[in-house]
N, C-alpha and C positions, 0 to 999 in steps of 0.2 A: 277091232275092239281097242279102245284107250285104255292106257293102263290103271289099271286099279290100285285105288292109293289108299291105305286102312289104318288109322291108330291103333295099337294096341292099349285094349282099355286099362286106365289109370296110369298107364307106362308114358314117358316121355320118348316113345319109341314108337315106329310103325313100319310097314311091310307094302313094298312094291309090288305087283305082281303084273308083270308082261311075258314075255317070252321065259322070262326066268323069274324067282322069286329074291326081292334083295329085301333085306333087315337095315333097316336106320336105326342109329343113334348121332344125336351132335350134340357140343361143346360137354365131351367127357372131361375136359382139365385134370388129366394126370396129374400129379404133382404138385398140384394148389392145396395140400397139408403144408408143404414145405414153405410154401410164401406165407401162409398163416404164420407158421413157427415161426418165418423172421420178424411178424408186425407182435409178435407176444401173446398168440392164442395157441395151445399145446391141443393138436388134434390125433388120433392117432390116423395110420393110413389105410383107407376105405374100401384098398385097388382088390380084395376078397371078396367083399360084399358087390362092388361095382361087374368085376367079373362073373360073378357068379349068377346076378342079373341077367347080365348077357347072352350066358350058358345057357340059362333058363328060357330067353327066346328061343335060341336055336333049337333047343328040342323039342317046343313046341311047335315051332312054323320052318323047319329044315331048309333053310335060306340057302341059295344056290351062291351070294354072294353078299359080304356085308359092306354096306357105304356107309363112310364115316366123312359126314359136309365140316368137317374141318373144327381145332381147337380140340385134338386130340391129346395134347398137351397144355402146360399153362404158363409158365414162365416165361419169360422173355426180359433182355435178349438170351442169356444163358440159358445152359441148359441142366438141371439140378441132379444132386447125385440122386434122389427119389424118383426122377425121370426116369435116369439112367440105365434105375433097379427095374421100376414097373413096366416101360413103356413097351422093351422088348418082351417081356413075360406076357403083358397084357395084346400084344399082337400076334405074336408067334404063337399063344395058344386057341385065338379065334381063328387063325389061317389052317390051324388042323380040320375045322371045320367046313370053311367054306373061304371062298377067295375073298381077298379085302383092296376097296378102293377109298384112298383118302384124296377127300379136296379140300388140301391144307388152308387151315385159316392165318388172322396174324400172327396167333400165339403157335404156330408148328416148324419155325424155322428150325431146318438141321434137323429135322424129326429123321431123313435118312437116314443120319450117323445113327440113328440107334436099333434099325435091325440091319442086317447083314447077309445081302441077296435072297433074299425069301421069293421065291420065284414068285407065291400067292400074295404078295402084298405091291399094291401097285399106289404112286404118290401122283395126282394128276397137276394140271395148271393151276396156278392159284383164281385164276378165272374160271374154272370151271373145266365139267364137262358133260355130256351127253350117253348116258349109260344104257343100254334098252332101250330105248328112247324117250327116255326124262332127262331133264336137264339137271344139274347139282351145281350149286356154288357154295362158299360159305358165307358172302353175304360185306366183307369187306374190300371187297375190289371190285369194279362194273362187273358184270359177266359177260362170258366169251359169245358172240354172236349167233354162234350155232345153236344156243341157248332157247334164243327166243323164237325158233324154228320146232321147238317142239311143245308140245300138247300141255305137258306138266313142268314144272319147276320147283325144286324146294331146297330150301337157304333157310340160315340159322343166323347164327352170331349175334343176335340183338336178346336171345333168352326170353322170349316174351311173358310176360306174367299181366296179369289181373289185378287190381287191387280194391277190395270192397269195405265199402265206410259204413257205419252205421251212424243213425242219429244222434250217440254219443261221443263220435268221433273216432269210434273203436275200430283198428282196420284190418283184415287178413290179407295175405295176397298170395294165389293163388296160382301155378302155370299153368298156363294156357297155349292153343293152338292157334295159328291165326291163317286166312282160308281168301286168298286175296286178288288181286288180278296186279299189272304190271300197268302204269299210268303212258298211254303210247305218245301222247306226246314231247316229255318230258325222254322218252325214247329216241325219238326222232331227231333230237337237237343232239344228241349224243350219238346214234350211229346214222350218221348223216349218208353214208354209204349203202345202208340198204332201202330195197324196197319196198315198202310195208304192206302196199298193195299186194303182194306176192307172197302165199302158204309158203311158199321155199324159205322165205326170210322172215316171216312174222305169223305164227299161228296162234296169236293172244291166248296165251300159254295159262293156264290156272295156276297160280303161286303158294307156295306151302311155306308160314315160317314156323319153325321146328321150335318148342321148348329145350332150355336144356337139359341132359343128362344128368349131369353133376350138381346136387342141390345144395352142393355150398356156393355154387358162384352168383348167388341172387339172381336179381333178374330187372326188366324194364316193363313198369308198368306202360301198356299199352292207352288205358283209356284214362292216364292223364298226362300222356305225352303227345308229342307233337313230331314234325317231321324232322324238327332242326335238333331234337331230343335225339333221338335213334345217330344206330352208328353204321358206316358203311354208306359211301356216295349212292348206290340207287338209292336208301332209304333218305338221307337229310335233302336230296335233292327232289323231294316230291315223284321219282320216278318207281315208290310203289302207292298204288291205291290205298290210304290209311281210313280215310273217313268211312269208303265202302266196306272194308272189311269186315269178315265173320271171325265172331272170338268164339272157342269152344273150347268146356275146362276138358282136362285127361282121363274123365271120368264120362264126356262124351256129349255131356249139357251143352246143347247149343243158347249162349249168350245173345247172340242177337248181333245186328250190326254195330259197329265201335262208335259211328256218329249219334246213335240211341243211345247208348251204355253212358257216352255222354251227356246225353240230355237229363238223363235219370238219376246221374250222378250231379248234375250241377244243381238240379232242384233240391235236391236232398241238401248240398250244403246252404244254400240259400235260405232252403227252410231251418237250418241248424242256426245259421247266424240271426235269423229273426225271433228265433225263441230266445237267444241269449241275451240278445236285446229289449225281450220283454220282462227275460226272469230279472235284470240287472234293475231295472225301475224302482225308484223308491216307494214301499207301500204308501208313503204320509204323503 
């Protein structure tokens, strides 16, 4: 049986379930109060509410292990004294729960120094790794080979969001899920070593990108962006599937594919700029 991969509804979270049951969350950004505080927005710190969230999984879905696809932290290159406060509080008390595996992103350097031998907290490659048998990255570095040998895959770091225009221009945006496959030959030129012929080395894995956790870090509108938009070499290098993709809000609404959302979306402004061009006409 493949492993079964589930959001949890309206949550920027979901639940693995193979052999064992893991709990996701990506790009929590501990500490991004404190960056605010330096650009002159006074926030207070969220890591109760954010935790508490979390707690709130666990009780419901008693996850055997929690994975964290990286940007568990936010600062860089320092490390702030509000890290320093939360970061161990906020690990040390989900490891009472159940084991934690982080796949650091760019924003997690030195995230070691801040607990101190937790035998339950494990820090993987920054490429990734293979848990259960799902792959994890977080989306800023290629991923590690062994990656694409398995079934499912899911990476973060790009925050996906939605963004919806009306006829008056007026726009919400929205995060989102994005449900994707991996482009193989844009693969190919990059691990020129395997052989893709071969389940052992390429089992065109299904792709998960994760919304973020943290909803102060905004996000990337997906269907008005492009490849050279997005960040992390598989994504700017066309080596994920963006046009096929399925968008789905956290409430579970499937959007449709991203090459549609576009099409629906460019008529609508085309149709906006042709009414403005009518309204502007001189009556006389």
């Amino acid at each position: 049986m493949p492993p079964e991969i589930t959001p949890i509804l309206n949550e920027p979270a979901l639940t693995v379930t193979n052999t064992e049951t893991a709990l996701l969350i990506a790009d929590v950004h501990l500490g991004i109060e404190w960056d605010l505080y330096r650009s002159g927005i006074n926030l207070p710190s969220r890591i109760k509410d954010r935790l508490d969230r979390v707690l709130g999984y666990i009780q419901t879905y008693s996850p055997d292990r929690i994975v964290l696809p990286g940007d568990v932290k936010h600062n860089v290159p320092q490390i702030s004294w509000q890290e320093k406060d939360e970061i161990p509080h906020f690990l040390e008390t989900l490891a009472e729960y159940a084991h934690i595996d982080i796949l650091p992103g760019n924003h997690d350097g030195g995230i070691e120094s801040l607990f101190s031998g937790q035998k339950d907290i494990k820090v993987h490659s920054v490429r990734g790794a293979v848990i259960d048998g799902v792959g994890y990255f977080h989306g800023h570095t290629w991923p590690a080979p062994e990656l694409l040998a398995a079934s499912h895959v899911i990476t973060a770091h790009n925050h996906p969001t939605v963004r919806f225009t009306d006829a008056f221009g007026y726009s919400i945006v929205e995060p989102a899920w994005i449900r994707t496959k991996f482009n193989v030959e844009v693969l190919k030129g990059r691990f020129g070593n395997l052989d893709f012929e071969n389940r052992r080395d390429w089992a065109d894995p299904e792709v998960f990108i994760m919304p973020a956790f943290n909803e102060l870090c905004g996000g990337v509108p997906f269907n008005e962006s492009t490849q050279e938009d997005l960040l992390g070499p598989i994504f700017s290098s066309g080596g994920i599937e963006l046009e096929n993709s399925e968008m789905y809000l956290l409430d579970g609404t499937r959007l449709g594919l991203l090459k549609n959302i576009r099409k629906l979306q460019h008529t609508r402004v085309r149709s906006r700029i042709g009414s403005r061009k009518r309204n502007s006409k001189s009556p006389l």
